[in-house]
NUMI-629184 format. One record per residue (C-alpha): x, y, z. Coordinates in nm, 4 decimals, padded with zeros to 6 digits. Layout:
! NUMI-629184
<node <X; Y; Z>>
...
//
This chain:
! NUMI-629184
<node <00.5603; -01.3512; 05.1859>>
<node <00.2702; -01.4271; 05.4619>>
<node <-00.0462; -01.3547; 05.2655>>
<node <-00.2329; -01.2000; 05.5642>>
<node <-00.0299; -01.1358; 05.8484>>
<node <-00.2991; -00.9035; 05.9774>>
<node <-00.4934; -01.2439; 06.0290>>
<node <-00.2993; -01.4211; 06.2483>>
<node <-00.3933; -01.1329; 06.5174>>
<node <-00.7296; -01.1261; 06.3687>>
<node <-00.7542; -01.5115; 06.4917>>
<node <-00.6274; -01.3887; 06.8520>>
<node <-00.8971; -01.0271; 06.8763>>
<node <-01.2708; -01.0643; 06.9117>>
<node <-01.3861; -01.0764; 06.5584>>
<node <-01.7463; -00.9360; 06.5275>>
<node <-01.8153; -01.0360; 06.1376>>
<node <-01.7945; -01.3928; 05.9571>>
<node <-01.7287; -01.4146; 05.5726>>
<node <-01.8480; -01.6785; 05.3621>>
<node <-01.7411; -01.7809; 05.0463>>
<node <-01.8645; -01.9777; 04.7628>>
<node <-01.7431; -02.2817; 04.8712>>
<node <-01.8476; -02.2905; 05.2406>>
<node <-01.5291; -02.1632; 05.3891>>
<node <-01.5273; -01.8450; 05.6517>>
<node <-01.2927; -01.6089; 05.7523>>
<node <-01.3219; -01.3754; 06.0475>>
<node <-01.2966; -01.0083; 06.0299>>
<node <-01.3555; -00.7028; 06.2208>>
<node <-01.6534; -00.4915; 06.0947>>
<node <-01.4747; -00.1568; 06.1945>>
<node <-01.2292; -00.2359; 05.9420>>
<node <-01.5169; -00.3163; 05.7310>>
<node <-01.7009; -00.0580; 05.7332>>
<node <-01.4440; 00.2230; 05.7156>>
<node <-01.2932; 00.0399; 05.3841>>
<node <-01.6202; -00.0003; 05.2053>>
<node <-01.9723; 00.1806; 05.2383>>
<node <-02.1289; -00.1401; 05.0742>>
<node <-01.9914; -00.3587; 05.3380>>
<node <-02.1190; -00.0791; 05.6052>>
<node <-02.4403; -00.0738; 05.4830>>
<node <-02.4652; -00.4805; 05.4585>>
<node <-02.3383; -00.4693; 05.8710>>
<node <-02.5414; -00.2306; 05.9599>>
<node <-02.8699; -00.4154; 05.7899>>
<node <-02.7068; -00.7941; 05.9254>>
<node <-02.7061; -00.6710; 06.2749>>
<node <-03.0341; -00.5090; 06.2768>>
<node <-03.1822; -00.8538; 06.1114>>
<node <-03.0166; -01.0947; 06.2792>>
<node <-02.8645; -00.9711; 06.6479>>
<node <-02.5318; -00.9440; 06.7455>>
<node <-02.4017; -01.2924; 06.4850>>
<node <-02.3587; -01.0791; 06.1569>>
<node <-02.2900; -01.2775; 05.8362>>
<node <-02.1708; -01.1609; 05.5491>>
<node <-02.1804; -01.3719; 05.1937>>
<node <-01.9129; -01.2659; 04.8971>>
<node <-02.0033; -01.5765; 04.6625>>
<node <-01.8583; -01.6034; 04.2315>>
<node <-01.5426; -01.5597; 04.3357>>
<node <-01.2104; -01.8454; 04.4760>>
<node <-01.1844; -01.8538; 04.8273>>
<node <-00.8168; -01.7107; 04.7695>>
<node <-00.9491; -01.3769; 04.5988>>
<node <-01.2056; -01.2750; 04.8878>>
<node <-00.8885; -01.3927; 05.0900>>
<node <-00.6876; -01.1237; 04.9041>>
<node <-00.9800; -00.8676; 04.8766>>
<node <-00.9761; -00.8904; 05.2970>>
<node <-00.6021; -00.8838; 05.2994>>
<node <-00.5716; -00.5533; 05.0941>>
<node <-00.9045; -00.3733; 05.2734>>
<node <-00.7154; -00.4097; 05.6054>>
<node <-00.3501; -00.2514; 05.4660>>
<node <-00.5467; 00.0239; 05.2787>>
<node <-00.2576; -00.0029; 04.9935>>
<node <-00.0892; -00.2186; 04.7819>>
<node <00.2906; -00.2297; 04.8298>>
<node <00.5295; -00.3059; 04.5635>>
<node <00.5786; -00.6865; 04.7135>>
<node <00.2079; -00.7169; 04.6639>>
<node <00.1501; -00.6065; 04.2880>>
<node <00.2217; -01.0249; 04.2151>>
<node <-00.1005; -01.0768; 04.4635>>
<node <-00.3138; -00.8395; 04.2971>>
<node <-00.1797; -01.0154; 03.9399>>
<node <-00.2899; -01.3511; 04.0115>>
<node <-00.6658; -01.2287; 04.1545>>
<node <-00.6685; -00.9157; 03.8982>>
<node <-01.0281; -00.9658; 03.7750>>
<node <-01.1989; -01.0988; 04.0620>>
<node <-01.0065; -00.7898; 04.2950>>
<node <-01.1419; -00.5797; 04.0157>>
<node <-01.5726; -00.7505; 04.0201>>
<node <-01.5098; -00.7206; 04.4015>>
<node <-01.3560; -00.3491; 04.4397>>
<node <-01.6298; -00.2517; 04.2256>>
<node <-01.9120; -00.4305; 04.4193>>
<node <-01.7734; -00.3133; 04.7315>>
<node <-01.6994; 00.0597; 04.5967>>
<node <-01.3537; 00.0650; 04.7064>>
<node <-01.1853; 00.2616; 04.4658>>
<node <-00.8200; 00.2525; 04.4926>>
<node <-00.7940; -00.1088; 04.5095>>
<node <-01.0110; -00.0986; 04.1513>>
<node <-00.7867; 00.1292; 04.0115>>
<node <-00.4798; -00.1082; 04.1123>>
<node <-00.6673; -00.4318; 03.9908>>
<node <-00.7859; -00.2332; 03.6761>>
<node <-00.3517; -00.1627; 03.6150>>
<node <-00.2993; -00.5029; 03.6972>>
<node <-00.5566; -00.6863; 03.4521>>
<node <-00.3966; -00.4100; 03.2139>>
<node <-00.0940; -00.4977; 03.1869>>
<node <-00.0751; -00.8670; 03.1929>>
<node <-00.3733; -00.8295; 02.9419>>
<node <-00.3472; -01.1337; 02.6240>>
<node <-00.5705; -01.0895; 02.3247>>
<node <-00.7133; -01.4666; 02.4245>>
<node <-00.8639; -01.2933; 02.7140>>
<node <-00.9418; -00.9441; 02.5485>>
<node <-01.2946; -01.0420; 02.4966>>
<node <-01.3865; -01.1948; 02.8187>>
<node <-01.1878; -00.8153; 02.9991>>
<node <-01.3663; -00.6269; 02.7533>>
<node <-01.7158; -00.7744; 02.9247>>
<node <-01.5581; -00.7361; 03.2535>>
<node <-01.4428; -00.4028; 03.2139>>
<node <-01.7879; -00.2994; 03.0690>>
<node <-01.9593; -00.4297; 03.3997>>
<node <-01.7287; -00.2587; 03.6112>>
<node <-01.7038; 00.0386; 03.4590>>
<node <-01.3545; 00.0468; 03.4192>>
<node <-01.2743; 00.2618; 03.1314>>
<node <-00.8928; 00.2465; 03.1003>>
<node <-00.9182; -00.1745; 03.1098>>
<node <-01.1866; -00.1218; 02.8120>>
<node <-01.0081; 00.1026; 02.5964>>
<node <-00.6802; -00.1269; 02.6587>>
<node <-00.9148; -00.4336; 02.5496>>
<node <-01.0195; -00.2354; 02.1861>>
<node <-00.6945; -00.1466; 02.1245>>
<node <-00.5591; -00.4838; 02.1802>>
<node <-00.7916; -00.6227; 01.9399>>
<node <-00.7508; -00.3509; 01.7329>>
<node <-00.3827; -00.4260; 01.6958>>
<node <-00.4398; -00.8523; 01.6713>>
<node <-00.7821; -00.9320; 01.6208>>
<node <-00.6931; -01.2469; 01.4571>>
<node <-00.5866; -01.3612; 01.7882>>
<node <-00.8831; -01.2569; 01.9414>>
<node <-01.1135; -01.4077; 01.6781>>
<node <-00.9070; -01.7506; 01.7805>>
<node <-01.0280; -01.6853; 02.1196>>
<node <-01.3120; -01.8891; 02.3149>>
<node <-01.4265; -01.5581; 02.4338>>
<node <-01.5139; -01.4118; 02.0909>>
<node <-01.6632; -01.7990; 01.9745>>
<node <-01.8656; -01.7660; 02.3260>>
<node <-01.9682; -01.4425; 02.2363>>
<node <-02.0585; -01.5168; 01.8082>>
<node <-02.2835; -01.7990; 01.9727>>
<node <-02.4699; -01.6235; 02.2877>>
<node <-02.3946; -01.2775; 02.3328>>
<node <-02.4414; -01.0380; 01.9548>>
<node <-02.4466; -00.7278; 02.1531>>
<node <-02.0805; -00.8339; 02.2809>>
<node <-01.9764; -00.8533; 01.9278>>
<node <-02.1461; -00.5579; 01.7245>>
<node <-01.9593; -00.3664; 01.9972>>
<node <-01.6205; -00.5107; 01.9552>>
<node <-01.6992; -00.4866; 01.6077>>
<node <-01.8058; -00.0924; 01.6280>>
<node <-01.4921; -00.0544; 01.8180>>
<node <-01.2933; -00.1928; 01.6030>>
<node <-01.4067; 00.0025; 01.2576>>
<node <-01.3639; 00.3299; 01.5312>>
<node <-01.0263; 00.2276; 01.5580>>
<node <-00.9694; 00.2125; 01.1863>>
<node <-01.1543; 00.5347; 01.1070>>
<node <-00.9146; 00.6478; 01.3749>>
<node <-00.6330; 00.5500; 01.1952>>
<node <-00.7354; 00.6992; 00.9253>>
<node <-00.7849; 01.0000; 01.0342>>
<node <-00.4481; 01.0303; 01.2056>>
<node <-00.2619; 00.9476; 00.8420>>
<node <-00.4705; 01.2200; 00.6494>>
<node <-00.3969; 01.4558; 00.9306>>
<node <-00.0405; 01.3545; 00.9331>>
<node <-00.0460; 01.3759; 00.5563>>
<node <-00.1157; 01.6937; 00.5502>>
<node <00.0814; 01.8604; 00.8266>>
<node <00.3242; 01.7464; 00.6151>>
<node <00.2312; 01.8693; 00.3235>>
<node <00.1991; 02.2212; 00.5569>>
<node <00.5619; 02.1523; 00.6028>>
<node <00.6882; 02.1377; 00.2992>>
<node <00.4939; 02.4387; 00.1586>>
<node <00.6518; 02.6028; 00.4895>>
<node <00.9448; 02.4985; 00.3846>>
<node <00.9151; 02.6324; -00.0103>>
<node <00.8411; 02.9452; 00.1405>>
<node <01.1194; 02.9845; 00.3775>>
<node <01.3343; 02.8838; 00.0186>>
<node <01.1775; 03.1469; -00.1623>>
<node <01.3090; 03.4374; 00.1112>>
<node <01.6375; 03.2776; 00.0817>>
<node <01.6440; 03.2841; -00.2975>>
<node <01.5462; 03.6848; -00.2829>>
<node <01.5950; 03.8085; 00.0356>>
<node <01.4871; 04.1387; 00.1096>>
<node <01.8773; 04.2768; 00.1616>>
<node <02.1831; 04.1746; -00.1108>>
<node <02.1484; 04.0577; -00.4322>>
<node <01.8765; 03.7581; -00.5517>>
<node <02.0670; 03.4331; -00.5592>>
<node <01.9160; 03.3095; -00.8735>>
<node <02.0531; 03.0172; -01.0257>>
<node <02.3570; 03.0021; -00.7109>>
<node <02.3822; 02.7193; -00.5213>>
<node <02.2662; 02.7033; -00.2032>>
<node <02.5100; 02.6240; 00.0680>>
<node <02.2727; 02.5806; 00.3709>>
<node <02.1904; 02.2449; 00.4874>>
<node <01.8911; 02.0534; 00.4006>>
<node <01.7703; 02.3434; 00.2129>>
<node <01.4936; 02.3187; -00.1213>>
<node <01.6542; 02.6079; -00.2911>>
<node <01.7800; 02.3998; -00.5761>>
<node <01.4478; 02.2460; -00.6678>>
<node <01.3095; 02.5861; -00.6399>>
<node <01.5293; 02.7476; -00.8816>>
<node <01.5009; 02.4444; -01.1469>>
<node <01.0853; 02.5185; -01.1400>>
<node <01.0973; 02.9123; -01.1720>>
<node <01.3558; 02.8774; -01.4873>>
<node <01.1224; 02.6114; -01.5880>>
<node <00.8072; 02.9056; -01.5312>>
<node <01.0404; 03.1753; -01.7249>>
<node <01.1026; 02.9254; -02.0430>>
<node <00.7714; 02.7698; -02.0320>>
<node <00.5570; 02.7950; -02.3669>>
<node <00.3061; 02.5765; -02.2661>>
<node <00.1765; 02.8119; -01.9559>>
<node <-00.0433; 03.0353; -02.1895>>
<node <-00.2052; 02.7538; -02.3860>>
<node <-00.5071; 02.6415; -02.3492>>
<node <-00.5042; 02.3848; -02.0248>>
<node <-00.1587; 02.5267; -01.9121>>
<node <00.1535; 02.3672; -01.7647>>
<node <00.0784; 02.1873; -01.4334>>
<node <00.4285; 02.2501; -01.3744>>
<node <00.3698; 02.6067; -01.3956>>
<node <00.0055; 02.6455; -01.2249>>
<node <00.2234; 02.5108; -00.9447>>
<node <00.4753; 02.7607; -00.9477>>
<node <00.1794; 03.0359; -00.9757>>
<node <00.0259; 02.8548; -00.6572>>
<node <00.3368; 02.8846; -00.4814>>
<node <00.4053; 03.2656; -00.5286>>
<node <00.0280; 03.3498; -00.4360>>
<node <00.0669; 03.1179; -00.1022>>
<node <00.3753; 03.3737; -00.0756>>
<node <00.2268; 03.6815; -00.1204>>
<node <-00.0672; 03.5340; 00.1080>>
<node <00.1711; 03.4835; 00.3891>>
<node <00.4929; 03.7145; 00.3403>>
<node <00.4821; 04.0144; 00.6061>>
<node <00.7380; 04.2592; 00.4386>>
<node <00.6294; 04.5731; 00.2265>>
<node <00.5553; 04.5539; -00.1646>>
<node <00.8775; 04.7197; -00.2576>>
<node <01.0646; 04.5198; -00.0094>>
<node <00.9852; 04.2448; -00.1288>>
<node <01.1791; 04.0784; -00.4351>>
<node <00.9780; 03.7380; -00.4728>>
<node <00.8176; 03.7718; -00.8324>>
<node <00.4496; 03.8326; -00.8535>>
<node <00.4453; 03.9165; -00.4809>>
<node <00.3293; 04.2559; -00.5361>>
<node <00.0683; 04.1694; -00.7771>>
<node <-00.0934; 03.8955; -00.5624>>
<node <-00.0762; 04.1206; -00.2873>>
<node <-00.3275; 04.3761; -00.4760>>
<node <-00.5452; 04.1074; -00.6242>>
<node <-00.6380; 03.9598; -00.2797>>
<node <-00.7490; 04.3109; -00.1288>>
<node <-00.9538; 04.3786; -00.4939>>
<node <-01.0790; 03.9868; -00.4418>>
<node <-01.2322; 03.7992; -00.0922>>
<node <-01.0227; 03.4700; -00.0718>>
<node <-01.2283; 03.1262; -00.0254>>
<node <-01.2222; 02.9994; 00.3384>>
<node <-01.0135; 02.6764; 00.1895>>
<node <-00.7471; 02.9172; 00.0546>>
<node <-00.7396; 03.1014; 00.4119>>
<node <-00.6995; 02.7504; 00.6516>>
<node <-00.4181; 02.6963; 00.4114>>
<node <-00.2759; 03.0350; 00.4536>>
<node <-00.2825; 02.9708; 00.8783>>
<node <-00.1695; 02.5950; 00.8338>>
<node <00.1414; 02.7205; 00.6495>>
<node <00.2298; 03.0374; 00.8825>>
<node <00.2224; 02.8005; 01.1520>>
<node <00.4060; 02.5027; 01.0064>>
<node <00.6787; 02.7915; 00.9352>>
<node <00.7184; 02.9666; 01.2366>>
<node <00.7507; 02.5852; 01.3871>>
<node <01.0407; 02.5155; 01.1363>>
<node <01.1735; 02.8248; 01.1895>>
<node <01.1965; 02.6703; 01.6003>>
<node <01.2745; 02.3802; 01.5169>>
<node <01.5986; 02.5284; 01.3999>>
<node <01.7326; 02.7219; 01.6726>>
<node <02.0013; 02.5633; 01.8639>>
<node <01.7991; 02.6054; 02.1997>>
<node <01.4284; 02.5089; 02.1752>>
<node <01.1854; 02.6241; 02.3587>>
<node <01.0189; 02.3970; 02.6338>>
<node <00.6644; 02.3746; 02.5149>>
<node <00.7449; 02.3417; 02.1674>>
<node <00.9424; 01.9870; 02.3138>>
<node <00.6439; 01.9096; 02.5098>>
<node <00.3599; 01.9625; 02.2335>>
<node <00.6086; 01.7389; 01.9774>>
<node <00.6339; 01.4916; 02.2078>>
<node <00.2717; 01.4475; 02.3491>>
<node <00.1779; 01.4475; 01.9421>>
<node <00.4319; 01.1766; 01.8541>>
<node <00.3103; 00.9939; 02.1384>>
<node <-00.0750; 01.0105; 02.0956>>
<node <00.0387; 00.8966; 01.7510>>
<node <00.2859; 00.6131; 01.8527>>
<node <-00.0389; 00.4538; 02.0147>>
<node <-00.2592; 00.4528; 01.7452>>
<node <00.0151; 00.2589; 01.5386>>
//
């Protein structure tokens, strides 16, 4: 591939602007093209040629010869086309410094992607600096999380020695992102802790309609024959409640307190009328929470198990709904990344 075929006519048309690079060398552009890619580079014209007369001189120095070669390459296609991603891969950072100093934003967005994805933890310190000067937000998140996910890599790194010897501020702030990352974590398992928990007391209380539904006989002690269903383990606890001595002494049975917990979170949360209703105690639960105000603990319980039921309850139709998919899968992923 020619790197800058739009040169080779350059070379040939009256070029009004001269680059120079750190190392001496030029390269001859057009400041039309200039200007209309980059206010920066308008504004520096416009103040050259007032200055100096018509010989206008413009100085991009820190960076390789190749990269302001590149940066003038992609400024006069306006895009980068899929042959070129490999180009803006081998310059990523400096096409990032110089999109940013320049203000040309879609070429920082593709440099930012670029740097992204062929990102190392040896260089996630070093990107993590960059990103923070440039303002590039997705790069910086991309660095924490790499380091998040092997920061014994990155302590190998010279960036992070560099940065334990001359820069603290570098370091408390990896460091701050790193325990963020952890607290994140955290957070994320005790939320995922107890939606599950939500979904297995959904799940006791769909067991507990099945066990005495509201038309035919109760099933009792019967074995269940629908699939994946808690019936059994049900059953085994309320003859355990029915036989129990120990519930009435002094400290109970924590078998039993559980049981009792289970047919108030019931009676908290089943819809059908008192005499409709066969689950034991229902009824008298029923009365004691209009006679008593429930905590506010008891009542986010009460919503967090309707809703983890009525999402079992779609979760087992043969056709599910579309945003039921969608909000499952944007969950699992937001939680596949924080693995």
């Amino acid at each position: 591939m020619t790197l800058c075929a739009d040169f080779d006519a350059l070379r040939a048309s009256a070029a009004d602007v001269r680059i120079v690079t750190s190392d001496g060398q030029s390269i001859a552009a057009h400041s039309c093209v200039l200007a209309s890619a980059s206010p920066v580079l308008e504004r520096m014209i416009d103040r050259a040629r007032r200055g100096w007369g018509a010989d206008c001189t413009i100085r991009v120095l820190g960076v390789s010869f190749d990269a302001v070669r590149a940066f003038l390459h992609f400024l006069y296609s306006a895009k980068v086309a899929p042959e070129e991603e490999e180009l803006v891969g081998a310059h990523g950072a400096q096409l990032l410094a110089l999109a940013h100093a320049y203000r040309v934003g879609w070429l920082k967005r593709a440099a930012e992607a670029a740097v992204s994805a062929r990102l190392t933890p040896e260089r996630a310190v070093d990107m993590l600096k960059l990103a923070r000067l440039c303002d590039a937000r997705r790069l910086y998140l991309h660095c924490a999380r790499l380091a998040a996910k092997d920061f014994s890599a990155v302590e190998r790194s010279d960036g992070w020695r560099f940065a334990r010897r001359h820069d603290a501020a570098l370091q408390l702030e990896l460091l701050q992102l790193l325990e963020d990352a952890d607290q994140r974590k955290e957070r994320w398992a005790r939320e995922r802790a107890a939606q599950e928990a939500c979904r297995q007391l959904g799940e006791a209380m769909a067991s507990l309609d099945h066990i005495f539904p509201s038309d035919g006989p109760a099933r009792g002690d019967a074995p269940c024959d629908k699939a994946g269903c808690t019936c059994r383990g049900l059953q085994l606890l309320m003859r355990h409640f029915a036989t129990c001595a120990r519930k009435a002494a002094p400290g109970g049975c924590a078998r039993c307190k559980r049981m009792l917990q289970l047919f108030r979170l019931h009676a908290s949360v089943c819809d059908r009328p008192d005499k409709a209703c066969r689950v034991p105690l229902c009824s008298h639960f029923k009365a004691k929470a209009q006679t008593e105000k429930e905590d506010k603990t008891w009542r986010l319980l009460v919503k967090k198990v309707t809703r983890a039921k009525v999402m079992s309850s779609l979760a087992d139709r043969k056709v599910v709904p579309e945003v039921v998919v969608m909000s499952w899968t944007m969950y699992n992923g937001r939680v596949a990344k924080l693995r």
